[in-house]
C-alpha positions in Angstrom: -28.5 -29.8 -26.1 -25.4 -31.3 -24.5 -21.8 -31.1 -24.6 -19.2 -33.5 -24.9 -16.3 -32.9 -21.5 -14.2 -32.8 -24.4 -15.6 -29.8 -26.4 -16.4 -28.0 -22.8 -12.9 -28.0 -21.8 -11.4 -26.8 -25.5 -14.3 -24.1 -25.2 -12.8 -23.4 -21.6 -9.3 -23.2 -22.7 -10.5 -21.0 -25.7 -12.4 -18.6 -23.1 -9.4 -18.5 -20.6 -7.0 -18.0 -23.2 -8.9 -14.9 -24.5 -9.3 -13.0 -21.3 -5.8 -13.4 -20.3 -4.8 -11.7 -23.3 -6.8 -9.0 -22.7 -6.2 -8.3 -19.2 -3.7 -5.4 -18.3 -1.7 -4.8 -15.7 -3.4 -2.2 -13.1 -0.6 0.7 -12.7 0.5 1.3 -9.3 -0.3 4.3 -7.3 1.2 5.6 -4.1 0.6 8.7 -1.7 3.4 11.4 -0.8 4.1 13.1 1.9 6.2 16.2 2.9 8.3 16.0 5.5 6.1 19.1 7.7 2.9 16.5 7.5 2.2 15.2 10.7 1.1 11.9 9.3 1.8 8.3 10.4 4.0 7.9 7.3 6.8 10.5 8.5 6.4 9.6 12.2 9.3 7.0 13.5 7.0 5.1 15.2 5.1 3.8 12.1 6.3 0.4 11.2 4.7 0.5 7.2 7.1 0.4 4.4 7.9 3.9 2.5 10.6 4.9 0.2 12.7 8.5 0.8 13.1 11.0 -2.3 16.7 11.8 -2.5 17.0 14.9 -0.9 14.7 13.6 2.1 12.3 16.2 1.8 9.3 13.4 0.6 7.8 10.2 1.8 6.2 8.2 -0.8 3.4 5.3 -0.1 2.3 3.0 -2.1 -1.4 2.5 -2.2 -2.8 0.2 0.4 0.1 -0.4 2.4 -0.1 -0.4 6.4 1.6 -0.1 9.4 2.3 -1.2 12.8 2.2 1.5 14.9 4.7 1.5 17.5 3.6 4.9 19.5 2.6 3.4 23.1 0.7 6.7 23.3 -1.4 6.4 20.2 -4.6 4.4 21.0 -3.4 2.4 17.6 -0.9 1.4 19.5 0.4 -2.4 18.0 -2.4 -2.2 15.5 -2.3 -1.7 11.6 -2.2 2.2 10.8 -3.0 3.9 7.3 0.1 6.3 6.4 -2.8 9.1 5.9 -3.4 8.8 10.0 -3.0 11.5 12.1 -2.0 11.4 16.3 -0.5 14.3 17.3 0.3 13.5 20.7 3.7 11.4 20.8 4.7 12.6 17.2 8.3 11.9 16.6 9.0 13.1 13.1 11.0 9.9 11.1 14.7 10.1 11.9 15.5 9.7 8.3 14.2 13.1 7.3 16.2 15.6 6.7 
């Protein structure tokens, strides 16, 4: 049995047209942190992106992001760091907590 390139690509723009109707958006996640964890994402010297609850008590994360980490003491040190890390030594709590 054969096919025509004309009746595979209506078939194929049939198929694609179908799954992209049925695909749905993935909802996003993040991570928080308090402001007493000792975690890359409330240290100053992590370089990630994170957002501040209002009374700047919580750090929130969203899933999957990283960090440069700018901690010359940290053996990550200029290398990507998950906001869940912990390095104790050199710990400089983010100057935007309150």
């Amino acid at each position: 049995m054969s096919i025509s390139r004309r009746d595979f690509g209506a078939a194929a723009a049939a198929i694609a047209t179908l799954g992209a109707a049925s695909v749905t958006p993935r909802k996003a996640s993040a991570a928080t942190f308090q402001s007493s964890d000792r975690r890359c994402a409330t240290c100053d010297f992590w370089g990630g992106q994170r957002a501040l609850n209002a009374d700047k008590s919580t750090v929130t994360v969203a899933d999957g992001t990283t960090g440069i980490c700018n901690n010359p003491q940290s053996p990550l040190y200029n290398r990507q760091a998950r906001p869940d890390q912990i390095f104790n030594n050199g710990y400089r709590r983010w100057r935007e907590l309150g």
